[in-house]
DOMI-929829 format. One record per residue (C-alpha): residue number from 1; x, z, y; residue in three letters. Coordinates in steps of 0.1 Angstrom, whole numbers, plus 5000, padded with zeros to 4 digits. Layout:
BEGIN
 seq east   up north type
 NUM    X    Z     Y  ala
...
//
This chain:
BEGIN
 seq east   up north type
   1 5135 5087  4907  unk
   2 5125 5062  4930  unk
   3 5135 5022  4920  unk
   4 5126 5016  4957  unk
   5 5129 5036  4993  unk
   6 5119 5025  5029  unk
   7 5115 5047  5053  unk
   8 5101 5034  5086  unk
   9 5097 5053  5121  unk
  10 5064 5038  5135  unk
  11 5051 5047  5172  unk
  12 5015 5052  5162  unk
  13 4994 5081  5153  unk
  14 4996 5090  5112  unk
  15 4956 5088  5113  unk
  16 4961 5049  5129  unk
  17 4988 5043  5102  unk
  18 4971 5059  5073  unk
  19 4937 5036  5080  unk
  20 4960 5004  5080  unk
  21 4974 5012  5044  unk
  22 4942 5030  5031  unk
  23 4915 5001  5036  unk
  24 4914 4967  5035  unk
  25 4910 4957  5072  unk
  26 4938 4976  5081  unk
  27 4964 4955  5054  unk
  28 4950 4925  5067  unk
  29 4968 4936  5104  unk
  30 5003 4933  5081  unk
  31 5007 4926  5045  unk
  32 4982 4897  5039  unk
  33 4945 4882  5057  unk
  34 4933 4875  5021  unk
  35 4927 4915  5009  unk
  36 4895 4922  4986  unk
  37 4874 4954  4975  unk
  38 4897 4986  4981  unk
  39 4889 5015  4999  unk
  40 4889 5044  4973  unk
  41 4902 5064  4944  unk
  42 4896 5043  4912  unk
  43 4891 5013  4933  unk
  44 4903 4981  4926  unk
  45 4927 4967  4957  unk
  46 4935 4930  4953  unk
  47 4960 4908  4975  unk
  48 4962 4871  4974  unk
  49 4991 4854  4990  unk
  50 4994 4814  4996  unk
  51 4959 4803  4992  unk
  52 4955 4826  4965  unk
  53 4984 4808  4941  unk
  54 4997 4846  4940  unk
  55 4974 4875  4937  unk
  56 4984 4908  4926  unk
  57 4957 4940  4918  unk
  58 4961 4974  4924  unk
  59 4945 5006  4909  unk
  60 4940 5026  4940  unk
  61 4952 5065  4926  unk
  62 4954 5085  4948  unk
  63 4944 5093  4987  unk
  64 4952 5125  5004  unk
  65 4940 5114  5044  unk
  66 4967 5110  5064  unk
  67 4991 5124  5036  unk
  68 4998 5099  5009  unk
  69 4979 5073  4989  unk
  70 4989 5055  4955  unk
  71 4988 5027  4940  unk
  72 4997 5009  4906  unk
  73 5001 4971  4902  unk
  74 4978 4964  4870  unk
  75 4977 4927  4865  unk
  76 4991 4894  4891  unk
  77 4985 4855  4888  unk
  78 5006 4829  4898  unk
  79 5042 4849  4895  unk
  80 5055 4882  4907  unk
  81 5055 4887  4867  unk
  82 5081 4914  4882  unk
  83 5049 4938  4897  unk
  84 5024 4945  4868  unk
  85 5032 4983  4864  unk
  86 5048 4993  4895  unk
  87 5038 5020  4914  unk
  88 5033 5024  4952  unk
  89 5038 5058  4970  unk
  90 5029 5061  5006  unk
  91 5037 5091  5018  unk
  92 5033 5097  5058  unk
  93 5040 5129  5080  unk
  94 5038 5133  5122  unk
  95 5067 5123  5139  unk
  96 5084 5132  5177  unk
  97 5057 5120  5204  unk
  98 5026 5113  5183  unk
  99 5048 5086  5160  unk
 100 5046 5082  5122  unk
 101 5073 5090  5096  unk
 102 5058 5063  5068  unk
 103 5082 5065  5035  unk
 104 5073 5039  5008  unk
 105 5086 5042  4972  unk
 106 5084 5025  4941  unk
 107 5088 5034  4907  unk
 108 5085 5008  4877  unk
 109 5072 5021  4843  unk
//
């Protein structure tokens, strides 16, 4: 069971929304500008936040293209003692008129 749902209707193609989840120049267009490495299974994905004070790193899992991708917070700095072993589901699927059904969940081990 999921600890965490959004579900978000987006009005671009899944291909456009999967690349902006998927790699690190797309999260830069919306989560945070300071994103490093990334980019493939057993990657390491690693977001810094305020001048770096808070970083968090993510074991990238899984990537199906335009499908899903998974992630799992494995260490942080400065805080968000709350992510270290959460896990990030993005799951996408076509919706009316070339949009995006994008449903994010989290589960916490």
């Amino acid at each position: 069971m999921s600890d965490l749902l959004h579900r978000i209707i987006i009005g671009a193609t899944v291909e456009r929304v999967y690349q902006s989840i998927a790699f690190p120049e797309g999260i830069k267009h919306w989560w945070t500008q300071d994103v490093t490495d990334g980019g493939g299974i057993g990657e390491l994905l690693e977001l810094g936040f305020n001048g770096r004070k808070a970083v968090l790193r993510f074991s990238i899992d899984e990537m199906v293209t335009d499908q899903r991708i998974k992630w799992t917070c494995i260490g942080h700095a400065g805080g968000m003692e709350e992510w270290p072993g959460t896990t990030l589901i993005w799951m996408l699927s076509p919706w009316k008129s070339g949009g995006t059904d994008l449903r994010c969940s989290t589960n916490k081990t």
